[in-house]
N, CA, C and O atoms as a MOPAC input file, in Angstrom:
PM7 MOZYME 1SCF
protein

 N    163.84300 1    68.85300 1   110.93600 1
 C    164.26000 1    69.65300 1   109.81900 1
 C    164.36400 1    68.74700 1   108.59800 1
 O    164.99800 1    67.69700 1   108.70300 1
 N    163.69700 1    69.13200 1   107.27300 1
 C    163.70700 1    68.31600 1   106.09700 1
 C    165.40200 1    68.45000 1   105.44000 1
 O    166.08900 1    69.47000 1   105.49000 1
 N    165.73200 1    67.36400 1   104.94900 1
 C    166.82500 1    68.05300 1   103.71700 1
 C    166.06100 1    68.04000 1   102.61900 1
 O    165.12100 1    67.38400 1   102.17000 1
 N    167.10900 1    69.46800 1   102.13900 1
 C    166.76700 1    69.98400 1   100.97800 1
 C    167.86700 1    69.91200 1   100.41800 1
 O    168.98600 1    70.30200 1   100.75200 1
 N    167.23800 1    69.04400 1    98.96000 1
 C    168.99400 1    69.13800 1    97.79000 1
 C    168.79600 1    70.32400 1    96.73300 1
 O    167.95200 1    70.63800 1    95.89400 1
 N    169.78200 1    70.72300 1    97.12100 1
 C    170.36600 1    72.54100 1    96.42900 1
 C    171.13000 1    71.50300 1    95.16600 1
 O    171.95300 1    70.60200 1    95.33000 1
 N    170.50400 1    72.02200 1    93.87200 1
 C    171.08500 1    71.68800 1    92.63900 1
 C    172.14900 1    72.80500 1    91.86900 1
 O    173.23500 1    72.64000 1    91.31300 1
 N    171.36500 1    73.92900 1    92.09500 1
 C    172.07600 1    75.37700 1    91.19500 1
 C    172.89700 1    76.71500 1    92.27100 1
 O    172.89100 1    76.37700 1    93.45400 1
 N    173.12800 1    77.19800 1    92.18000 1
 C    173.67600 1    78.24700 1    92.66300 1
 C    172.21200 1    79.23800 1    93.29300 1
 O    172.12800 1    79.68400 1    94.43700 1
 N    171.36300 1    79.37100 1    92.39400 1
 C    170.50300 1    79.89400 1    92.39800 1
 C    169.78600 1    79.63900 1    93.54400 1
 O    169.53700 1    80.61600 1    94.25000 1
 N    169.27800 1    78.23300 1    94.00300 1
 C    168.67500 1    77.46300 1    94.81600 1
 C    169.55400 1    77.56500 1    95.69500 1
 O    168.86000 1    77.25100 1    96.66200 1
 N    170.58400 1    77.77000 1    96.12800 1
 C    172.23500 1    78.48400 1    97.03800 1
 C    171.26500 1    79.07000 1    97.64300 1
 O    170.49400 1    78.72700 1    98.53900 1
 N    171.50100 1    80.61000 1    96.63000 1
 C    171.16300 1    81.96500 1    97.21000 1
 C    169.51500 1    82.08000 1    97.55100 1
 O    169.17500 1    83.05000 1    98.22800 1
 N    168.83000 1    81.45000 1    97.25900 1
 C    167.15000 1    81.23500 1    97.79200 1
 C    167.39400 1    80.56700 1    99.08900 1
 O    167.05500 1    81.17500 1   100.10500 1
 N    167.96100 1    79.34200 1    99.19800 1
 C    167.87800 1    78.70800 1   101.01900 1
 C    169.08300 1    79.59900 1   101.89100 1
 O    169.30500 1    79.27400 1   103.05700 1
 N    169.72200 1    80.55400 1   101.36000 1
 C    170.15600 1    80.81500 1   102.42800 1
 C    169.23000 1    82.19600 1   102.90000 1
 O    168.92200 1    82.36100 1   104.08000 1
 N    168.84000 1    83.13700 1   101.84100 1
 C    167.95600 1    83.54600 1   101.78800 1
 C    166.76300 1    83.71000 1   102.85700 1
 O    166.52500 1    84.73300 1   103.49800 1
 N    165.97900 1    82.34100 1   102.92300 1
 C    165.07800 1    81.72200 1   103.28700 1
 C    165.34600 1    81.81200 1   104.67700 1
 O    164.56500 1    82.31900 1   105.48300 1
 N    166.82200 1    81.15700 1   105.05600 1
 C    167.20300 1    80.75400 1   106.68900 1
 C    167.72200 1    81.93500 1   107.49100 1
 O    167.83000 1    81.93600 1   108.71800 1
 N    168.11400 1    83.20900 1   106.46600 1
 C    168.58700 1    84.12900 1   107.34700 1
 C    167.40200 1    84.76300 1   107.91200 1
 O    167.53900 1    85.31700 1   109.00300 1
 N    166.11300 1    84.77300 1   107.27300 1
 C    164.62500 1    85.45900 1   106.92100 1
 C    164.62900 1    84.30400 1   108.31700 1
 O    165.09900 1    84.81200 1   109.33500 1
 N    164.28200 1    83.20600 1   108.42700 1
 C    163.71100 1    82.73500 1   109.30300 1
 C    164.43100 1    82.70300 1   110.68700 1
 O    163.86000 1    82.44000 1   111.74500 1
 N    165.88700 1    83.03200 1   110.53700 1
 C    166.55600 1    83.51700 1   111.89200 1
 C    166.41800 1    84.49800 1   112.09800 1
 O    166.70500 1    84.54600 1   113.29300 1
 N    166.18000 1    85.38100 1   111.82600 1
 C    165.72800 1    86.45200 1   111.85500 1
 C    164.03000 1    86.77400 1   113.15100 1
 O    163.80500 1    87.19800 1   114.28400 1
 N    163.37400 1    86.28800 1   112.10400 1
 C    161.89700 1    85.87200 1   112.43900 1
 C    162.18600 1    85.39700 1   113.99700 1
 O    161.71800 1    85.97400 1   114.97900 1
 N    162.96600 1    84.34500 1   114.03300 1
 C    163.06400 1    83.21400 1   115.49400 1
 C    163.76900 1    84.55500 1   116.77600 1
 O    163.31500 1    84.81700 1   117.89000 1
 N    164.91700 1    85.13900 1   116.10600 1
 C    165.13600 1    86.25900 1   117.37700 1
 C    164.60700 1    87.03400 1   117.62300 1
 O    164.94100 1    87.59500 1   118.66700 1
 N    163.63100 1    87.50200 1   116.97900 1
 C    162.69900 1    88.42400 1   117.01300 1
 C    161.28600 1    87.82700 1   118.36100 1
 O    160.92100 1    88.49000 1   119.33100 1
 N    160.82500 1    86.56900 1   117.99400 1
 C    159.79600 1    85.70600 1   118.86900 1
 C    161.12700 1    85.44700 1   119.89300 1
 O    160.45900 1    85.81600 1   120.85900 1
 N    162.26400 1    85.16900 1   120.42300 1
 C    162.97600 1    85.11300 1   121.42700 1
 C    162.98400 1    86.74600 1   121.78900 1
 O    162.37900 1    86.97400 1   122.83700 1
 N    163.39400 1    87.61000 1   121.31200 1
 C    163.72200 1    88.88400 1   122.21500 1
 C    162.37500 1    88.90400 1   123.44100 1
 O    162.37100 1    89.10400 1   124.65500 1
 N    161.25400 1    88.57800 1   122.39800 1
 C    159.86200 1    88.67400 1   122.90900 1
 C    159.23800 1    88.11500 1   124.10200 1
 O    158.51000 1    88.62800 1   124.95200 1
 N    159.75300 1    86.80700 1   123.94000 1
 C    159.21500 1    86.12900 1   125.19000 1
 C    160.63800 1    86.32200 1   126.27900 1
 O    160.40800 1    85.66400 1   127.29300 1
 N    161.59500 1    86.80700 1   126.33900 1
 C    162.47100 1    86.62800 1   127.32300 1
 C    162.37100 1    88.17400 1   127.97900 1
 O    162.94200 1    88.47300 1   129.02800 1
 N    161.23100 1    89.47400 1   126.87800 1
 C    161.08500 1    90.51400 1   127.57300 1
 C    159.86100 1    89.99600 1   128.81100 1
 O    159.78500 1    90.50800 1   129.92800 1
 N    159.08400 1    89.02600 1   128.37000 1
 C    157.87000 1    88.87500 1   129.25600 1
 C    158.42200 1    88.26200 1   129.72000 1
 O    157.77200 1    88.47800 1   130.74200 1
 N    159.34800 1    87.35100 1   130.13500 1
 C    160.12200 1    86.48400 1   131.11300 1
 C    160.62200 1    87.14100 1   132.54400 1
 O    160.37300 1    86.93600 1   133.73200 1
 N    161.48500 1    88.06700 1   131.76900 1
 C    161.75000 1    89.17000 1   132.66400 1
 C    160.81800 1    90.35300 1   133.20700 1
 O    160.95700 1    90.83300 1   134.33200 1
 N    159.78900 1    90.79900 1   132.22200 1
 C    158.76600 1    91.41500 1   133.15300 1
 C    158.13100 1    90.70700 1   133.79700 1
 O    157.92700 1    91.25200 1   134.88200 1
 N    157.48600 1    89.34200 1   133.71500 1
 C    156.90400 1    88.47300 1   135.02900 1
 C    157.78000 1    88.40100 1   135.94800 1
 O    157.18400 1    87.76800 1   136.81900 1
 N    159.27000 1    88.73100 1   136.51700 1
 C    159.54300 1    88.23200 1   137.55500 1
 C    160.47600 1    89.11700 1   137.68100 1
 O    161.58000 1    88.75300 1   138.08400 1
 N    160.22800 1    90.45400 1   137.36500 1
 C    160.79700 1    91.67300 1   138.13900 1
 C    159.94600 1    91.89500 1   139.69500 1
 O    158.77100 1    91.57000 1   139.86800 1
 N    160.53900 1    92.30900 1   140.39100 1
 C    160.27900 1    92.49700 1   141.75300 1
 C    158.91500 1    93.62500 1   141.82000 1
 O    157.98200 1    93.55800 1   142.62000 1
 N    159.10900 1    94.64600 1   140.74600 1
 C    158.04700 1    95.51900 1   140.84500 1
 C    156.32000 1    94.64600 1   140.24500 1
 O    155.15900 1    94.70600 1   140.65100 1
 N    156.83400 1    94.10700 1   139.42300 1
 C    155.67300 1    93.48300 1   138.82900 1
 C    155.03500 1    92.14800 1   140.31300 1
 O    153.88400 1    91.98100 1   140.71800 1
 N    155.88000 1    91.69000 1   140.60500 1
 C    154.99200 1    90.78000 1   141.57500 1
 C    154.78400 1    91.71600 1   142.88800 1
 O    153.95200 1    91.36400 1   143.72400 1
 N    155.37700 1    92.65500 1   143.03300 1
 C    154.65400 1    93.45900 1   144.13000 1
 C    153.32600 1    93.83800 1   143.50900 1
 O    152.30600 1    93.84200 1   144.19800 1
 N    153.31500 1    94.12400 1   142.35100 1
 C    152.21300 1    95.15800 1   141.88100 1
 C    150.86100 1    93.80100 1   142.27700 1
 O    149.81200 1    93.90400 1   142.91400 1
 N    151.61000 1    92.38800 1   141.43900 1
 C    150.64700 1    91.64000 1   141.32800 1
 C    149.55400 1    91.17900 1   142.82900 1
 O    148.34600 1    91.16300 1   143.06300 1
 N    151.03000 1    90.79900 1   143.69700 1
 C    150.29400 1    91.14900 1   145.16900 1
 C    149.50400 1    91.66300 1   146.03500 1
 O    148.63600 1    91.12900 1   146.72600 1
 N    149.96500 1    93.09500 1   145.94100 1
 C    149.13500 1    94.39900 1   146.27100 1
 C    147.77400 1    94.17100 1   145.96100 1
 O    146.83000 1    94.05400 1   146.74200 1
 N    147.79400 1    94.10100 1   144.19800 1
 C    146.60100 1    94.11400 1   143.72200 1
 C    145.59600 1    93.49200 1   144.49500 1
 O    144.59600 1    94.09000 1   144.89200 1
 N    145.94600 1    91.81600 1   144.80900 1
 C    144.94200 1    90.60200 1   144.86500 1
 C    145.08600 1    91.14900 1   146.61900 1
 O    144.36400 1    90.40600 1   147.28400 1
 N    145.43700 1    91.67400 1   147.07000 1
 C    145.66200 1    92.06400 1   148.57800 1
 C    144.57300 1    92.84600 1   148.61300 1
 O    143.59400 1    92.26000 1   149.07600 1
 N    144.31700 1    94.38400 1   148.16500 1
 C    143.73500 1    95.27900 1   148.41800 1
 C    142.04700 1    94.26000 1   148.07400 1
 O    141.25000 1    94.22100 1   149.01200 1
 N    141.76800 1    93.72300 1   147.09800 1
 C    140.57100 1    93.09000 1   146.75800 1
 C    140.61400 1    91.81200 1   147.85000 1
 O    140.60200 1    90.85800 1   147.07100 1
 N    140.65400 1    91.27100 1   149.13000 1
 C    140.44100 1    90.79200 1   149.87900 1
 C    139.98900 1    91.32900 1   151.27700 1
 O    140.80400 1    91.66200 1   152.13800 1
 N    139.01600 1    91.37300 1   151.39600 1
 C    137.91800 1    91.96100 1   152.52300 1
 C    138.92800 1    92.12600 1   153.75600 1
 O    139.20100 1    93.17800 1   154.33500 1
 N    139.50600 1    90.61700 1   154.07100 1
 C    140.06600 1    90.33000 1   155.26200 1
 C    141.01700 1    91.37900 1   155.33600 1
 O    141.06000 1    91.92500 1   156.43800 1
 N    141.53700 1    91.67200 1   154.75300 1
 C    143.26300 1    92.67000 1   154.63800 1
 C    142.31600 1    93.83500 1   155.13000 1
 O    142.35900 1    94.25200 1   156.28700 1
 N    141.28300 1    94.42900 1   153.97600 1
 C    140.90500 1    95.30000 1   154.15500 1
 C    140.59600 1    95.81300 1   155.28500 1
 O    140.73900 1    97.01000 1   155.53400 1
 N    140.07800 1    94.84700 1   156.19600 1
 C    139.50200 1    95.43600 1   157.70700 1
 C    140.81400 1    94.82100 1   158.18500 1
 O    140.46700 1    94.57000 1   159.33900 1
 N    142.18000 1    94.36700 1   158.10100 1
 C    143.08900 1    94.80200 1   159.00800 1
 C    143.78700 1    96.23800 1   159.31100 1
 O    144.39700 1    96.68800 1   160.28100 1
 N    143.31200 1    96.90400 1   157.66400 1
 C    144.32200 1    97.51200 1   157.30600 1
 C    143.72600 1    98.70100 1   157.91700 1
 O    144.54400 1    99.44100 1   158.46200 1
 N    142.32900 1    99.11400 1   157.96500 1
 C    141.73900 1    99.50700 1   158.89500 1
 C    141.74000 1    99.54400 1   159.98600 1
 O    141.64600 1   100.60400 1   160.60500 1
 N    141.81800 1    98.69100 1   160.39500 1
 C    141.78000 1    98.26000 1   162.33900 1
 C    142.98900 1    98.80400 1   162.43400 1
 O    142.86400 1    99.79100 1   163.15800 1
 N    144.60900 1    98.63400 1   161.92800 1
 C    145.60600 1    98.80300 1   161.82400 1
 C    145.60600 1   100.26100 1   162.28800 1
 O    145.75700 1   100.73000 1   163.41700 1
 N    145.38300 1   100.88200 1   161.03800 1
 C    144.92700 1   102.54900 1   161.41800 1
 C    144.31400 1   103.19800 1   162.03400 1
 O    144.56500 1   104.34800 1   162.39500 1
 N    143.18300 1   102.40200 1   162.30900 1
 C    142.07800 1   102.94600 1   164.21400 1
 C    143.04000 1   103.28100 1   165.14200 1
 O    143.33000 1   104.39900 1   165.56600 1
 N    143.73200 1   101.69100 1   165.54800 1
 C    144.49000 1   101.68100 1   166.44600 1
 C    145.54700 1   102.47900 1   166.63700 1
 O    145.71000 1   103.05900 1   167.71000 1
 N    146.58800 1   102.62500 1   165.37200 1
 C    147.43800 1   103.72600 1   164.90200 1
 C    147.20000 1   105.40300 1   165.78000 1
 O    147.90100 1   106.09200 1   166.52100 1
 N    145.65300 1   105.53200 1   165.11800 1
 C    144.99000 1   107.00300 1   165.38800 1
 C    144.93100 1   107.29500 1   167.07200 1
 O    145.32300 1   108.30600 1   167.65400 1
 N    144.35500 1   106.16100 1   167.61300 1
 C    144.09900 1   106.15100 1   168.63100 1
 C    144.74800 1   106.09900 1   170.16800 1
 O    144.32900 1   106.37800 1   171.29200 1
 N    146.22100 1   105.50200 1   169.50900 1
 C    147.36300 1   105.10400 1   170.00600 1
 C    147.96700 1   106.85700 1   169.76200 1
 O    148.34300 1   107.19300 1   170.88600 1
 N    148.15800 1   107.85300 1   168.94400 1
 C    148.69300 1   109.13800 1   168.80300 1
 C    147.65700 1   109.76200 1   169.26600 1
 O    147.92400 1   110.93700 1   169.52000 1
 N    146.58100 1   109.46500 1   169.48200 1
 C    145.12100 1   110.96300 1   170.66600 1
 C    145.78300 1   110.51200 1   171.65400 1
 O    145.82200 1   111.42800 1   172.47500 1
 N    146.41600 1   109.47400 1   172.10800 1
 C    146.37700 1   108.97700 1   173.68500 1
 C    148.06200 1   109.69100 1   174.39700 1
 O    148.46200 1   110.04900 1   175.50500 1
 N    148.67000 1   109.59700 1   172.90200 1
 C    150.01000 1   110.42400 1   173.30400 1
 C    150.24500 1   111.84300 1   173.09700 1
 O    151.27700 1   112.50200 1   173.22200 1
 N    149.17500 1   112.14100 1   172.78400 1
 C    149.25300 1   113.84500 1   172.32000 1
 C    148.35200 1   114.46700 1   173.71800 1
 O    148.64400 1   115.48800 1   174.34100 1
 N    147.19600 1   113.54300 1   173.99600 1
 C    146.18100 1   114.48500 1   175.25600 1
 C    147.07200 1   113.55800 1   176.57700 1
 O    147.69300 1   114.35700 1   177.27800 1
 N    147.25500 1   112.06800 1   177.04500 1
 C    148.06400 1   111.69200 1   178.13200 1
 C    148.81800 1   112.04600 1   178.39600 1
 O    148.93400 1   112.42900 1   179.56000 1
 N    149.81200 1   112.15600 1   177.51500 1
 C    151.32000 1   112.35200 1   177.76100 1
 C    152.13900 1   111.42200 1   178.22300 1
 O    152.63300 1   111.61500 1   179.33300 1
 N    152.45900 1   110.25100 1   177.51300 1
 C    152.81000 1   109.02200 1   177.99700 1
 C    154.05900 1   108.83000 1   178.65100 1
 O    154.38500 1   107.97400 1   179.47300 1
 N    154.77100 1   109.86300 1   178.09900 1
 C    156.10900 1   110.13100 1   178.84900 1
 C    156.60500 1   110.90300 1   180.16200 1
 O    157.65600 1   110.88400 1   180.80300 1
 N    155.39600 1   111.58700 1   180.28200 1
 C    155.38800 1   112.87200 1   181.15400 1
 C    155.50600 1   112.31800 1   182.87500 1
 O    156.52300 1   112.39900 1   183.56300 1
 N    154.38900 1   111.84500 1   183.23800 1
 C    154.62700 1   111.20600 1   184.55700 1
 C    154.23700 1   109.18100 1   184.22500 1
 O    153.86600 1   108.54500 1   183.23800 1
 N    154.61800 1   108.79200 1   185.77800 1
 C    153.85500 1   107.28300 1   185.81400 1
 C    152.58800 1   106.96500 1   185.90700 1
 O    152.02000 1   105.87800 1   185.79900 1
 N    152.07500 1   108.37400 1   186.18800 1
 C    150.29400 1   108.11300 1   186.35900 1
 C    150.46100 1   108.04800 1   184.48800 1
 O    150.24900 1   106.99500 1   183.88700 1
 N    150.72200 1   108.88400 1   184.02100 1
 C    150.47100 1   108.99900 1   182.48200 1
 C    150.58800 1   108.35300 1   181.92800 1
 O    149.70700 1   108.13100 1   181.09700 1
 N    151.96400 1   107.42600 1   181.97200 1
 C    151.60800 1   106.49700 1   181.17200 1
 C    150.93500 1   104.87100 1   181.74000 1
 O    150.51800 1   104.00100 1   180.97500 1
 N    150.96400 1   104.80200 1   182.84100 1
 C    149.48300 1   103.97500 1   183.10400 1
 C    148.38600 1   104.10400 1   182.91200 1
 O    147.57600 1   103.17800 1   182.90100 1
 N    148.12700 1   105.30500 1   182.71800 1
 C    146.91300 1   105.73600 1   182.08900 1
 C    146.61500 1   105.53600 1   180.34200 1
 O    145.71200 1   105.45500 1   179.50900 1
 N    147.83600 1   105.52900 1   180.48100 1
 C    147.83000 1   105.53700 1   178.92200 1
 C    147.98800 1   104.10200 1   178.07700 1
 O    147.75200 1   103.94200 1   176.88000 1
 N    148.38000 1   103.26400 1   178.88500 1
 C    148.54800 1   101.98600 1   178.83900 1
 C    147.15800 1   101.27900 1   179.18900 1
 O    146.89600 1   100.33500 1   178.44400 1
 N    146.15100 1   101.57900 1   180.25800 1
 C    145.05200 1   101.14800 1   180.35600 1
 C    144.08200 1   101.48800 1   179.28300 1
 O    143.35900 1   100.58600 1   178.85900 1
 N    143.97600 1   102.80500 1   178.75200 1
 C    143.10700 1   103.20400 1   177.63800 1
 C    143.38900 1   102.73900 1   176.45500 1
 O    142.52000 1   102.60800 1   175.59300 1
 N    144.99600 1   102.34600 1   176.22000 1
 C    145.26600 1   102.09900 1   175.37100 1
 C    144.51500 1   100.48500 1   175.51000 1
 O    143.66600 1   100.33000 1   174.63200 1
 N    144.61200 1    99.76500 1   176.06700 1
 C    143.83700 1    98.08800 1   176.19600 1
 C    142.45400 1    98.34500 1   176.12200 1
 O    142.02400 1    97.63800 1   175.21100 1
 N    141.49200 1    99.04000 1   176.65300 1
 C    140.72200 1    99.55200 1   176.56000 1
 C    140.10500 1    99.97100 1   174.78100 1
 O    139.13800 1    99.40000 1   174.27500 1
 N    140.84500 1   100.95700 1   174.14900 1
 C    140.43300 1   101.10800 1   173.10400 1
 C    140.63200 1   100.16200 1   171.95700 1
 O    139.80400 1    99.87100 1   171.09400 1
 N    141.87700 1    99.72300 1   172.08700 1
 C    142.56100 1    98.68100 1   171.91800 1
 C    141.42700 1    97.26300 1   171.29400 1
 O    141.46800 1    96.73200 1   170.18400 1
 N    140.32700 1    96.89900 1   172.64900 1
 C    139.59100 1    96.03400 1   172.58900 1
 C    138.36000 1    96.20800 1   171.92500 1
 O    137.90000 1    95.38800 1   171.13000 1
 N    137.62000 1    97.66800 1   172.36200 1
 C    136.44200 1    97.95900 1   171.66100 1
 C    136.72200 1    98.29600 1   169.95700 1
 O    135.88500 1    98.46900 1   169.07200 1
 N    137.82800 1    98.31100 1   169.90000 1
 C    138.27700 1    98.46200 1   168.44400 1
 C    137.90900 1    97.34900 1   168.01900 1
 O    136.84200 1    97.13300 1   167.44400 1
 N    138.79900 1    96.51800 1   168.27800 1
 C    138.89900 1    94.95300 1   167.98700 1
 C    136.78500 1    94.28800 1   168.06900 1
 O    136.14300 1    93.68300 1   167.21000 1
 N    136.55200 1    94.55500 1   168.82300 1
 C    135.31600 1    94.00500 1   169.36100 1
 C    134.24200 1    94.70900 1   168.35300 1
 O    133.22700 1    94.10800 1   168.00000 1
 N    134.51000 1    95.85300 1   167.97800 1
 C    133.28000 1    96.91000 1   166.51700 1
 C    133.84100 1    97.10600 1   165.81000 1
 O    133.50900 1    98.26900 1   165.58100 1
 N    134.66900 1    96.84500 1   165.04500 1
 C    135.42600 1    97.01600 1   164.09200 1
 C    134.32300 1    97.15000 1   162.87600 1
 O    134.21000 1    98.21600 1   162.27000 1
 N    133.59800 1    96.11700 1   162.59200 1
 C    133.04700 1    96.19400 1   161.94800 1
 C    132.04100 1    97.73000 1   161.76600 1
 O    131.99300 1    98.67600 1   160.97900 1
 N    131.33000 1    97.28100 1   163.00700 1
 C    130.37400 1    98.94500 1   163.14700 1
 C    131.08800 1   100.22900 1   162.83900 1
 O    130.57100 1   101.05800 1   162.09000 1
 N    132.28200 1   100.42200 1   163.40300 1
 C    133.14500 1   101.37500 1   163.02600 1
 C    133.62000 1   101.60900 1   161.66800 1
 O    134.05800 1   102.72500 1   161.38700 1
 N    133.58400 1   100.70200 1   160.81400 1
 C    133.74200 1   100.66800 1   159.64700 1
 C    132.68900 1   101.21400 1   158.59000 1
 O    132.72800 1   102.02200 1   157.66300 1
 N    131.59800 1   100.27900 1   159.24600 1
 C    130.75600 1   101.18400 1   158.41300 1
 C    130.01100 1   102.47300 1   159.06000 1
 O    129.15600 1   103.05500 1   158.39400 1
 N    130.31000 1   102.86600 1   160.23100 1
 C    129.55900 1   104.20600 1   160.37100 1
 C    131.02900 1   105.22600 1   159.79400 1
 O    130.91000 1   106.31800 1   159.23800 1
 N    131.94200 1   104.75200 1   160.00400 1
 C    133.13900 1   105.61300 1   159.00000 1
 C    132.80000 1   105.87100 1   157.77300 1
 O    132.97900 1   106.98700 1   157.28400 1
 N    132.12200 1   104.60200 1   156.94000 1
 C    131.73100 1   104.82000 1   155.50500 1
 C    131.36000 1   105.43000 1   155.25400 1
 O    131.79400 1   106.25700 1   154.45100 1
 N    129.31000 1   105.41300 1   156.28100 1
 C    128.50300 1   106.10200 1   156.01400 1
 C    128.99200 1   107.80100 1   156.18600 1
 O    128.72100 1   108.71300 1   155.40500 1
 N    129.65100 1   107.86800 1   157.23700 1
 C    129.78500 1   109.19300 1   157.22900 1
 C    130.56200 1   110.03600 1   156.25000 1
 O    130.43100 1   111.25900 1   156.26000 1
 N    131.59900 1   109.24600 1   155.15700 1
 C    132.55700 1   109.69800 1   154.20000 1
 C    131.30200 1   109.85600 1   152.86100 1
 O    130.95200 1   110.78600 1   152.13500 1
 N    130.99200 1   108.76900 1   152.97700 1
 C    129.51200 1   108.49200 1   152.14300 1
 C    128.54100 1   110.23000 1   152.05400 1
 O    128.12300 1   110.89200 1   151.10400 1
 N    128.51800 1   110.37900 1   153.20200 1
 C    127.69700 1   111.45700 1   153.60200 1
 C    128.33800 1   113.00800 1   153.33200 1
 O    127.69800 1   113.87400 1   152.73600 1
 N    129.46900 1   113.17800 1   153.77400 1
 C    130.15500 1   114.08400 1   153.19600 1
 C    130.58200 1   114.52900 1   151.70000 1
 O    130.60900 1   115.54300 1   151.00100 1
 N    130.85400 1   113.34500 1   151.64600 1
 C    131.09800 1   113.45200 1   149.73400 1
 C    129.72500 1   114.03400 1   149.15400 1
 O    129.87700 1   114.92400 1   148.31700 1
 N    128.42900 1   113.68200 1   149.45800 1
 C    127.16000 1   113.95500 1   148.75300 1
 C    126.77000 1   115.53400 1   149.16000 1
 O    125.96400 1   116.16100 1   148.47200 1
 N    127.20100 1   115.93000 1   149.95200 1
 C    127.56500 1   117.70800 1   150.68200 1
 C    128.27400 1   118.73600 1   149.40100 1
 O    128.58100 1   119.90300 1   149.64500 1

């Protein structure tokens, strides 16, 4: 900070003038960056940021998939077995379930894209 020699009254009322104008100015660039301070590191914003870079990674993508095969496949097996019903049932239901379980795991890929193609295919209907 320079000094400045104030001679008149006049030159008073100009630097103070001057410094209230520039405190002013300075809380204004503080309100500013302490709103982006706080929006970078609200909880919603780094979820959002997450999510984002999540959904654009292939790998997630075919978990998140496989996730839901299995999901689907795991509720056909308890709706037609009846996993609760007898011990044949749910051994049965426990073997298919490893069973689907694996060929999931094992085509995932193929399954993925004949899922596509076929959403692919419908949409153009």
């Amino acid at each position: 900070m320079e000094k400045i020699v104030i001679t008149s009254y006049a030159q008073l009322k100009s630097q103070i003038s001057q410094l209230r104008t520039d405190k002013l100015n300075q809380e204004i660039e503080l309100k500013i960056l302490v709103n982006e301070i706080i929006d970078s590191l609200s909880i919603i914003s780094i979820m959002k940021t997450t999510i984002q870079e999540l959904v654009k990674d292939k790998e997630v993508q075919i978990d998140v998939i496989k996730l839901g095969l299995k999901t689907s496949a795991n509720y056909l097996l308890e709706k037609v077995v009846g996993r609760n019903r007898t011990v044949k049932g749910f051994l049965a239901s426990i073997l298919i379930e490893k069973i689907t379980n694996s060929l999931i795991n094992n085509n995932s890929v193929s399954i993925i894209s004949g899922l596509t193609n076929f959403l692919i295919q419908n949409q153009n209907k």
